[in-house]
N, CA, C and O atoms as a Tripos MOL2 file, in Angstrom:
@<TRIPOS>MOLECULE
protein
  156   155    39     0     0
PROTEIN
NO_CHARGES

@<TRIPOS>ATOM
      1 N          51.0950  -44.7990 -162.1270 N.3       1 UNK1
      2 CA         50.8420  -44.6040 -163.5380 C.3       1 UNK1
      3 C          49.3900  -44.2120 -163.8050 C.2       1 UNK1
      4 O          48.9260  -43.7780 -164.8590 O.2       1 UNK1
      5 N          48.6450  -44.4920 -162.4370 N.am      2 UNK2
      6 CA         47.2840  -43.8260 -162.9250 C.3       2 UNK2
      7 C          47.2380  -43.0340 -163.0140 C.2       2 UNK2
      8 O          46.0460  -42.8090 -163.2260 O.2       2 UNK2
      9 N          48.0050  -41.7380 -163.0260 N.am      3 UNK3
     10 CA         47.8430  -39.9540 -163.2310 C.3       3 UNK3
     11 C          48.4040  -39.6810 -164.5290 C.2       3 UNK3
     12 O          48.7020  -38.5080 -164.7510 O.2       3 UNK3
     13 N          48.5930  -40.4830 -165.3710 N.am      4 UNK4
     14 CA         49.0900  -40.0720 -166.8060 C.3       4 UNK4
     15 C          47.7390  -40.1320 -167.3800 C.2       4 UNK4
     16 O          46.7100  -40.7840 -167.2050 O.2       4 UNK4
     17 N          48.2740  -38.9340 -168.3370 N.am      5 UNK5
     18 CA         46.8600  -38.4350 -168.9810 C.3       5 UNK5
     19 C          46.2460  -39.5600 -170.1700 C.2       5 UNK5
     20 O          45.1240  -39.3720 -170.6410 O.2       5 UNK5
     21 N          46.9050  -40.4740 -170.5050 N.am      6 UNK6
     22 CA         46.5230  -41.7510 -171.3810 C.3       6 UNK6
     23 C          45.4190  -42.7000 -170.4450 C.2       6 UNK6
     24 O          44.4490  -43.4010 -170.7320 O.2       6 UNK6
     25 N          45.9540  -42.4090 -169.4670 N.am      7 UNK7
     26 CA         45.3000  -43.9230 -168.3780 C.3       7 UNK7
     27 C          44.0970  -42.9350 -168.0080 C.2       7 UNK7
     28 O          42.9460  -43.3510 -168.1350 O.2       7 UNK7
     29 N          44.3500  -41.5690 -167.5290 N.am      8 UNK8
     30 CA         42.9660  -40.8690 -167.0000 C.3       8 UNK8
     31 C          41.8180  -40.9940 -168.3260 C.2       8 UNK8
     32 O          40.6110  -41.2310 -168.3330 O.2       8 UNK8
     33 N          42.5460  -40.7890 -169.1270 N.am      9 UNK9
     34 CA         41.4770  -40.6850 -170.7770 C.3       9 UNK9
     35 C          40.6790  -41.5370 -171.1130 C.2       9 UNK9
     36 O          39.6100  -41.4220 -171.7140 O.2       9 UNK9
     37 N          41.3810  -42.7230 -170.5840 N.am     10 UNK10
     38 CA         40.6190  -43.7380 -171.0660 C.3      10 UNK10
     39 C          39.6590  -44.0160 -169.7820 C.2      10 UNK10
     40 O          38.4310  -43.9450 -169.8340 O.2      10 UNK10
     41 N          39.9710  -44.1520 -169.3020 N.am     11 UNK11
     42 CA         39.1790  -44.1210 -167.4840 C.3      11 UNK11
     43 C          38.1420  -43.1330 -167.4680 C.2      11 UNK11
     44 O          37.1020  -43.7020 -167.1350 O.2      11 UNK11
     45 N          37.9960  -42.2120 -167.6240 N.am     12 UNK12
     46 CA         36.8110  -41.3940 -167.8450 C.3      12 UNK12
     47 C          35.8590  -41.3770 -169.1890 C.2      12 UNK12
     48 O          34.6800  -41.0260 -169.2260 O.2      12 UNK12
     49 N          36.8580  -41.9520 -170.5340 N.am     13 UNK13
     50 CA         36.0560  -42.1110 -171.4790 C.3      13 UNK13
     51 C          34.9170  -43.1110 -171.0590 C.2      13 UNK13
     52 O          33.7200  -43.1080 -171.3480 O.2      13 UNK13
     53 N          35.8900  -44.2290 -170.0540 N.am     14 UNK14
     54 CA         34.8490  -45.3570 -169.9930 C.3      14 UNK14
     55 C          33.2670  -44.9370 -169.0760 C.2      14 UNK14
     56 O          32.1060  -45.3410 -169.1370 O.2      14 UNK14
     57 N          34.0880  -43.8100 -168.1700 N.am     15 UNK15
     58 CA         32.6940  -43.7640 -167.7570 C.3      15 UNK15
     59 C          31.2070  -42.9340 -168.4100 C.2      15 UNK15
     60 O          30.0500  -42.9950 -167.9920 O.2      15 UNK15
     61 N          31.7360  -42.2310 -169.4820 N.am     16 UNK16
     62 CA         31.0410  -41.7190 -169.8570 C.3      16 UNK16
     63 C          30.5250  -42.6370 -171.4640 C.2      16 UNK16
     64 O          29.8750  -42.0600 -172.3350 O.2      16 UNK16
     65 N          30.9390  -44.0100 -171.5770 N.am     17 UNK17
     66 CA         30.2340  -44.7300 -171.9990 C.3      17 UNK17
     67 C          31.3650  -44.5130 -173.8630 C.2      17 UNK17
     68 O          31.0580  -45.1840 -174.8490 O.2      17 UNK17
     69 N          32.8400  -43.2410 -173.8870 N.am     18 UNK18
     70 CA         33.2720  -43.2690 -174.7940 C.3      18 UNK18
     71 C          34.6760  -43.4180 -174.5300 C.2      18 UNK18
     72 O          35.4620  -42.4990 -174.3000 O.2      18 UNK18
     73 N          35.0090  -45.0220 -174.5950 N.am     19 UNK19
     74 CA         36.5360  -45.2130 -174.3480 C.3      19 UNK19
     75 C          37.5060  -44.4430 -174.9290 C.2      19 UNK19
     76 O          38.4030  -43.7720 -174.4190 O.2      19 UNK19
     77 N          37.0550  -44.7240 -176.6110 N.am     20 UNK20
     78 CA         37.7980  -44.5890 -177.4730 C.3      20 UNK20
     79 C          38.4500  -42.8790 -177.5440 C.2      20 UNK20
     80 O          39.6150  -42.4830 -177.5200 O.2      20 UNK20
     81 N          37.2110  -42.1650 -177.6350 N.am     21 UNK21
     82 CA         37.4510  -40.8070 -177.4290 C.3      21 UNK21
     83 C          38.0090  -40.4650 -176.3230 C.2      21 UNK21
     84 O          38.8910  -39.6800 -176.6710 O.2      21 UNK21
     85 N          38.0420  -40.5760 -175.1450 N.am     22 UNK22
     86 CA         39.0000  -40.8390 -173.8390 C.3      22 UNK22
     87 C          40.0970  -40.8360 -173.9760 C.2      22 UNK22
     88 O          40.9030  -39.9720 -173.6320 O.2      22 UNK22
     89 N          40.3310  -42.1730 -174.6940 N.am     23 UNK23
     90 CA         42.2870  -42.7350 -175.0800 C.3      23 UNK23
     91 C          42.5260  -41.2710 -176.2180 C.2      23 UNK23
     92 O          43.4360  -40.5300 -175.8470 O.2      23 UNK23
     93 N          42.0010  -40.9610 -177.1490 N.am     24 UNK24
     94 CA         42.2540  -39.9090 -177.9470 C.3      24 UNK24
     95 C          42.3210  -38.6730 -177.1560 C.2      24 UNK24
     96 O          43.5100  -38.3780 -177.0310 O.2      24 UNK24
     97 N          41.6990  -37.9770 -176.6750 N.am     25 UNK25
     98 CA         42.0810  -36.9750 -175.4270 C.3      25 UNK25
     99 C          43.0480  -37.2120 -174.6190 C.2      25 UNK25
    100 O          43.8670  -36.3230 -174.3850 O.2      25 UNK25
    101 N          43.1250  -38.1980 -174.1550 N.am     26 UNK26
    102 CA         44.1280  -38.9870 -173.6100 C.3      26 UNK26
    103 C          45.4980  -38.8850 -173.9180 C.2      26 UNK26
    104 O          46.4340  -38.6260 -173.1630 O.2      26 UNK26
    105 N          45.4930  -39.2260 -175.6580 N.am     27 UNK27
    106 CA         46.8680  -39.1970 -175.9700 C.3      27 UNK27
    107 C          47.2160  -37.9380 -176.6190 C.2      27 UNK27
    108 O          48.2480  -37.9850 -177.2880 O.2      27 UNK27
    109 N          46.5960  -36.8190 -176.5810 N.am     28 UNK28
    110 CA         47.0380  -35.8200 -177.0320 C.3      28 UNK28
    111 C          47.0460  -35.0920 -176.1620 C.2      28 UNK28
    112 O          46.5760  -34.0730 -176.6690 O.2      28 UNK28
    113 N          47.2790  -34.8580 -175.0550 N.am     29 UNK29
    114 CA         47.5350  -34.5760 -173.4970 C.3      29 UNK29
    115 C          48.8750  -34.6700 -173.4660 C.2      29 UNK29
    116 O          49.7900  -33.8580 -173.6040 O.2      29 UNK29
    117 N          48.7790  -36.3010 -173.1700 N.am     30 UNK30
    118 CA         50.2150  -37.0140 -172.7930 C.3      30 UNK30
    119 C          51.5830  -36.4080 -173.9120 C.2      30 UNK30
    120 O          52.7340  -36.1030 -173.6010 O.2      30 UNK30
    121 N          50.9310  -36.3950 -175.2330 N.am     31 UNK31
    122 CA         52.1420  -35.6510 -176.4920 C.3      31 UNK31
    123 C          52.1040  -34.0580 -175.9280 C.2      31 UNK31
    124 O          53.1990  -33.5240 -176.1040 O.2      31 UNK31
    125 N          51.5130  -33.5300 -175.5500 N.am     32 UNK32
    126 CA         51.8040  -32.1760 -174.9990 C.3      32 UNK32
    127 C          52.5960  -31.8560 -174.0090 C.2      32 UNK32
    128 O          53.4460  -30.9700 -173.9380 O.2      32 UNK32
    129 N          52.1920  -32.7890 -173.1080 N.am     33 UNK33
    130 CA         52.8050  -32.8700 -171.5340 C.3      33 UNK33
    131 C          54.5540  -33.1870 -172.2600 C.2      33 UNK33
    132 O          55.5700  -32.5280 -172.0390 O.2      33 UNK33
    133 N          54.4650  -33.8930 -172.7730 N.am     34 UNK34
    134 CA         56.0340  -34.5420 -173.1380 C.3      34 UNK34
    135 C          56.5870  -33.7950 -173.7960 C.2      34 UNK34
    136 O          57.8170  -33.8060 -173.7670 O.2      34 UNK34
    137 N          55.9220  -32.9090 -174.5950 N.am     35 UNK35
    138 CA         56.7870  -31.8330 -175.1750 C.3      35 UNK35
    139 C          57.0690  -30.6270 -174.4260 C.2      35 UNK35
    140 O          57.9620  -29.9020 -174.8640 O.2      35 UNK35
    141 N          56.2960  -30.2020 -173.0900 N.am     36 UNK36
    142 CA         56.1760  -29.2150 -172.3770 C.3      36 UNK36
    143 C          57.1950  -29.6570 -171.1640 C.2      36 UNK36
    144 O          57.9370  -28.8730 -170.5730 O.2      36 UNK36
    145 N          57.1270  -30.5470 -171.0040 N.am     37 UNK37
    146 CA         57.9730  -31.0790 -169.7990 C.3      37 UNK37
    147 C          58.6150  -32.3580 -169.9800 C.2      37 UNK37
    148 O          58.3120  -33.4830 -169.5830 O.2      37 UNK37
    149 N          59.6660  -31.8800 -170.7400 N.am     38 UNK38
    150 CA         60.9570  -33.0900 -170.9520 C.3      38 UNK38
    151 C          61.3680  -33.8010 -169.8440 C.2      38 UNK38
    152 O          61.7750  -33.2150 -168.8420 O.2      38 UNK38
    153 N          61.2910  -35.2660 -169.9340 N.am     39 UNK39
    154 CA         61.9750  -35.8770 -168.4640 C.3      39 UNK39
    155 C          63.3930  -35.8480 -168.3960 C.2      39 UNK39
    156 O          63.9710  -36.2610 -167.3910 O.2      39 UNK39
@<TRIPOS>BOND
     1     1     2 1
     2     2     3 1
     3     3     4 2
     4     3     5 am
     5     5     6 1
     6     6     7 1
     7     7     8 2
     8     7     9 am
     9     9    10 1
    10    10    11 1
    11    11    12 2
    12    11    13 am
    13    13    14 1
    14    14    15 1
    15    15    16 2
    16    15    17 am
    17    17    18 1
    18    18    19 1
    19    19    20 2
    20    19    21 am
    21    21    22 1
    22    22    23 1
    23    23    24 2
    24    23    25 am
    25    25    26 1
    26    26    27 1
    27    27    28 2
    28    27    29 am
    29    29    30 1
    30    30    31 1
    31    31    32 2
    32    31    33 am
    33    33    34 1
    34    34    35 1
    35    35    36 2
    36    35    37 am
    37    37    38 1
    38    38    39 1
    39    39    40 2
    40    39    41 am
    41    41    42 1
    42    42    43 1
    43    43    44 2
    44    43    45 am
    45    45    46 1
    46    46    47 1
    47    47    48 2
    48    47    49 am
    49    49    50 1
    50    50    51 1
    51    51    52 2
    52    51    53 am
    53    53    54 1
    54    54    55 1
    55    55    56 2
    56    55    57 am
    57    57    58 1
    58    58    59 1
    59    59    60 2
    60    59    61 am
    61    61    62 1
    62    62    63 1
    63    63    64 2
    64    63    65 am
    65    65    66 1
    66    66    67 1
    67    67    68 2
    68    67    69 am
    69    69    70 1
    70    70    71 1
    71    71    72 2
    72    71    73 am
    73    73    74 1
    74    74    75 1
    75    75    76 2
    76    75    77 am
    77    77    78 1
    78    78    79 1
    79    79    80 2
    80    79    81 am
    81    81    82 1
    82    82    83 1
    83    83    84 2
    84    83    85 am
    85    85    86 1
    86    86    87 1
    87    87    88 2
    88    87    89 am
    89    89    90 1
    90    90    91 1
    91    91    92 2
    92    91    93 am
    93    93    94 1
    94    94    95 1
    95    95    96 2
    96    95    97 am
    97    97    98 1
    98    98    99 1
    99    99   100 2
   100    99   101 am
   101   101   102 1
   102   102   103 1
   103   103   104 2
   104   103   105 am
   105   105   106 1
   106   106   107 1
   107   107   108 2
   108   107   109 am
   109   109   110 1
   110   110   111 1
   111   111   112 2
   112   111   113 am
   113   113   114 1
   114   114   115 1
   115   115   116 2
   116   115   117 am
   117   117   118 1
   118   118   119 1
   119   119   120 2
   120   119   121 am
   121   121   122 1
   122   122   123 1
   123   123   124 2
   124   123   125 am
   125   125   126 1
   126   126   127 1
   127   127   128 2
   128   127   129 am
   129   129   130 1
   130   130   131 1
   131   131   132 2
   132   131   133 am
   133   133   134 1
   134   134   135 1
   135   135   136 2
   136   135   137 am
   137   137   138 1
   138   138   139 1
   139   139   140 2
   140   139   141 am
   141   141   142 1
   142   142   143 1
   143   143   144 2
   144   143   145 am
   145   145   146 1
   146   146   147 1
   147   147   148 2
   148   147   149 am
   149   149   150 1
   150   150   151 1
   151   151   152 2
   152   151   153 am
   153   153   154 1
   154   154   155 1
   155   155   156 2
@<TRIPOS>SUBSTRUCTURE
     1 UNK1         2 RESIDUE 1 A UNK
     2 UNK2         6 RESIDUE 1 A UNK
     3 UNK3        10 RESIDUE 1 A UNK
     4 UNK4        14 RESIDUE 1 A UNK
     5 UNK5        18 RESIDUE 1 A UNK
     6 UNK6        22 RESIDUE 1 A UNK
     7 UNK7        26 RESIDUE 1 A UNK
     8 UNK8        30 RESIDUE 1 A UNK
     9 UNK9        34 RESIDUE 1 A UNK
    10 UNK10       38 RESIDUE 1 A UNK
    11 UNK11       42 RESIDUE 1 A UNK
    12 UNK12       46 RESIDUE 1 A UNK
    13 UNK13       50 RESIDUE 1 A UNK
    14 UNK14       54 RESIDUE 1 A UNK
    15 UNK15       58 RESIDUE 1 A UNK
    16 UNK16       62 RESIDUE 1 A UNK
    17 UNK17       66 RESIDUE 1 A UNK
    18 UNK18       70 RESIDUE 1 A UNK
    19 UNK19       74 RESIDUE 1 A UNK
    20 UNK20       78 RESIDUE 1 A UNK
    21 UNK21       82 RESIDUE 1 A UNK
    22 UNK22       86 RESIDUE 1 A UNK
    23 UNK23       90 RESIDUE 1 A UNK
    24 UNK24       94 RESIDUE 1 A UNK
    25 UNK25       98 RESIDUE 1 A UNK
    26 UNK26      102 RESIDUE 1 A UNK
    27 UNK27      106 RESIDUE 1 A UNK
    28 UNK28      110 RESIDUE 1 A UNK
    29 UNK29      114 RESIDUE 1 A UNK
    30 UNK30      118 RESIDUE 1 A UNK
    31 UNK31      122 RESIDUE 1 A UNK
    32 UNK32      126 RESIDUE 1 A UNK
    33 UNK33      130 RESIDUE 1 A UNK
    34 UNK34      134 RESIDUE 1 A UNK
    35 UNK35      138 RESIDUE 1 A UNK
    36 UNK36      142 RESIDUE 1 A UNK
    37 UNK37      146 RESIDUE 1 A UNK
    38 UNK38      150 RESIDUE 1 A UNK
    39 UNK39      154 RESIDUE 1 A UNK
């Protein structure tokens, strides 16, 4: 589950000192991905 773009977002937000913006990149990735590639 660490390669979903929610978990990477926030994981790099943290390192760059902006979680929050991370999880937000994050989750508008993950809504793309899911609309682009239905499971």
């Amino acid at each position: 589950m660490v390669s979903r773009p929610l978990v990477v977002g926030v994981l790099a937000g943290l390192v760059v000192g902006q979680p929050v913006l991370g999880a937000t990149i994050g989750a508008i990735l993950e809504l793309y991905l899911l609309v682009s590639f239905p499971t």
